[in-house]
N, C-alpha and C positions, 0 to 999 in steps of 0.2 A: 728442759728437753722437749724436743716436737721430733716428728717427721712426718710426711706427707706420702700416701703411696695413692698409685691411681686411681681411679672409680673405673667400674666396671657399668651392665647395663644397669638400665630402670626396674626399681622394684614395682613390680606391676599388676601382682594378687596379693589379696588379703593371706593366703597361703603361705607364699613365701616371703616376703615381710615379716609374720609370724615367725616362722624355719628361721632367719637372720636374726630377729632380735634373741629370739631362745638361745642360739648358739652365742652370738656374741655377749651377752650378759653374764653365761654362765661361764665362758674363758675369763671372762673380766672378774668375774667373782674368786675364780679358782687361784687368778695370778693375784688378787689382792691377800686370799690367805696363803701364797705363798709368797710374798712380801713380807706379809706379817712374821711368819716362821722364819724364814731366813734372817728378816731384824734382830728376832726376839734371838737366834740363836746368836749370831755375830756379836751382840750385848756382852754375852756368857761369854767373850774370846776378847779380852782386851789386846793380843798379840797382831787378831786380826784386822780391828780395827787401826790401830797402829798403822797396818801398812797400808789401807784404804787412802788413810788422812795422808801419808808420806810418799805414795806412788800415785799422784792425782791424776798424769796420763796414762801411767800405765789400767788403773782402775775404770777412766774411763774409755779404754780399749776393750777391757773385761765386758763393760757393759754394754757397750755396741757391738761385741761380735754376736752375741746370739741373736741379736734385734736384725742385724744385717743377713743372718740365714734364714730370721724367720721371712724374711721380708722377699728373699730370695726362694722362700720351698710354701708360699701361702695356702699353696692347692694341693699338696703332697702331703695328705694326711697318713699315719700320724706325727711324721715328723713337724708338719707343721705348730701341731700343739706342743708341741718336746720343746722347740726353741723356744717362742714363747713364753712356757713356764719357767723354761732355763732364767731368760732376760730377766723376768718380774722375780724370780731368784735373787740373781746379780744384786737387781736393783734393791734390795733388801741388805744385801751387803754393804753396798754401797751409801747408802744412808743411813746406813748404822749408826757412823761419827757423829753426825747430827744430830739423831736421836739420845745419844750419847749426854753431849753435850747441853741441849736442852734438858731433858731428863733430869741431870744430877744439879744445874742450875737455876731452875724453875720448875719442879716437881709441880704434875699435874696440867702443865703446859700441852703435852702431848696428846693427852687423852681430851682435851676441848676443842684444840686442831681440829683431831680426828671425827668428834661428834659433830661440826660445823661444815666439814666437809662431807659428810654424808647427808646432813641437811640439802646442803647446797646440791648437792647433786641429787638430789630427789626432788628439789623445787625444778632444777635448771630442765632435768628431763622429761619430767612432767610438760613444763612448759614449753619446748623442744616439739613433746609429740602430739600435745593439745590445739596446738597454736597452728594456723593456717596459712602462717607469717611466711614469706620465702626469706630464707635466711642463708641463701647461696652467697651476697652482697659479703656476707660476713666474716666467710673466711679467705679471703685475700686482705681486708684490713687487718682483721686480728693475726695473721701470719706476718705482714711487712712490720706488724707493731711488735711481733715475737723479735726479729732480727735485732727491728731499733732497742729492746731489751738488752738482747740477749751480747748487743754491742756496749753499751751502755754498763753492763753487769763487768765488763773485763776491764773499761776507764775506771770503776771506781774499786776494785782489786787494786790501781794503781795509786788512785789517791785515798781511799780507804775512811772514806765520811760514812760516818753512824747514820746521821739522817739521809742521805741519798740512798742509803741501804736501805731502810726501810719506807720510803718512796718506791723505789724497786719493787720491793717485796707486794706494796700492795697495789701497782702494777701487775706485777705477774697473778696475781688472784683477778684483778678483771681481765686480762688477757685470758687465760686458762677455763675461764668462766665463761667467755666470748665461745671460746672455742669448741666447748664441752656441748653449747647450744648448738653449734654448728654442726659439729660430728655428729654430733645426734640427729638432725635432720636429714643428715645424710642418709642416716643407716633407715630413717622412714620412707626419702625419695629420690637416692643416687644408688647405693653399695647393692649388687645384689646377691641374692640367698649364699651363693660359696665363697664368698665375699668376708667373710665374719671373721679372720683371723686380724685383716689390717682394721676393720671394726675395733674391733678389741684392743686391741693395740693402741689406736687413737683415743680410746674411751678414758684406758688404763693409763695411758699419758697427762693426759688432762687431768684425772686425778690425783697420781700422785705430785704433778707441780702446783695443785690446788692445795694438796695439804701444805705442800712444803712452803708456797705463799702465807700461807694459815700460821703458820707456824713460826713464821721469821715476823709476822706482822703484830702478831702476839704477843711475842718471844720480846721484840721494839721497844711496843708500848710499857713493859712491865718494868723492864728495861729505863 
């Protein structure tokens, strides 16, 4: 999953830069434990999961409408946060099956994902906001390499090779990783200060298709 929303002006004080990252880390934080929640509850509902795994358009309809209002109301607080929390909701639902699934076939699978991907994005942002590096260059490669993914992900739906799935998989962990650095330099020297919700958004994306690379590329090898 990606999307792209515009950039606004330059962030131009140590002031608000600060004001930006405060906000956007702490939605980003709030939608990861409401991911969490919403997983952990959908787990406890085998009914529901069922229809996630059985209604795959209709689920991700579910999932993009709140993303498509939040995307639509950025500056209209506080609905802008309501959709948001909604989405990172959803998407908690919606990766349920997957959790699921690994969960009861490789216990403890999940929770190494999870700890590697919080590494990862602690080295990646560190490095993101330390680094003097322009790394504008980056996202229009790692974007056209998202599509050639994300093309590539639907041929082999049709041919259904084990190894090219997990070639994928750890594709989409350097793509996601690419990206994660990217967005992040944005939010140091593009997005600015009211800005923070498609921030968040982008951060929170990047995350969870990092875990869920984490996860499949793991999940592969044990495999």
């Amino acid at each position: 999953m990606g999307v792209s929303f515009p950039a606004g002006a330059l962030v131009r004080t140590g002031a608000e830069r600060a004001t930006l990252v405060r906000r956007t880390y702490s939605l980003v934080f709030a939608g990861v434990l409401a991911t969490i929640a919403s997983a952990t509850f959908a787990l406890s509902q085998p009914a529901l999961m069922q229809s996630v795994a059985v209604h795959p358009w209709i689920s991700i309809a579910c999932l993009f409408a709140p993303l498509f209002l939040a995307m639509r109301a950025q500056k209209v607080f506080p609905a802008n946060i309501g959709f948001v929390l909604l989405f990172t909701v959803v998407s908690g639902v919606y990766i349920s099956p997957i959790l699921y699934f690994y969960g009861r076939s490789q216990p403890g699978l999940i929770t190494q994902a999870a700890v590697l991907t919080i590494g990862a994005f602690g080295i990646l942002t560190a490095y993101a906001f330390v680094s003097r590096r322009d790394f504008s260059a980056w996202g229009s490669f790692f974007t056209v390499g998202l599509w050639v993914l994300i093309g590539t992900m639907l041929l082999n739906m049709y041919f259904r090779n084990p190894a090219m799935d997990l070639w994928l998989a750890g594709i989409t962990v350097l793509i996601f990783s690419g990206l994660l650095v990217y967005d992040t330099w944005r939010i140091r020297n593009v997005y600015g200060p009211d800005e923070y919700v498609a921030a968040a958004v982008q951060i929170y994306l990047d995350l969870l298709n990092l875990f869920l690379g984490l996860l499949r590329v793991l999940g592969g090898r044990r495999s």
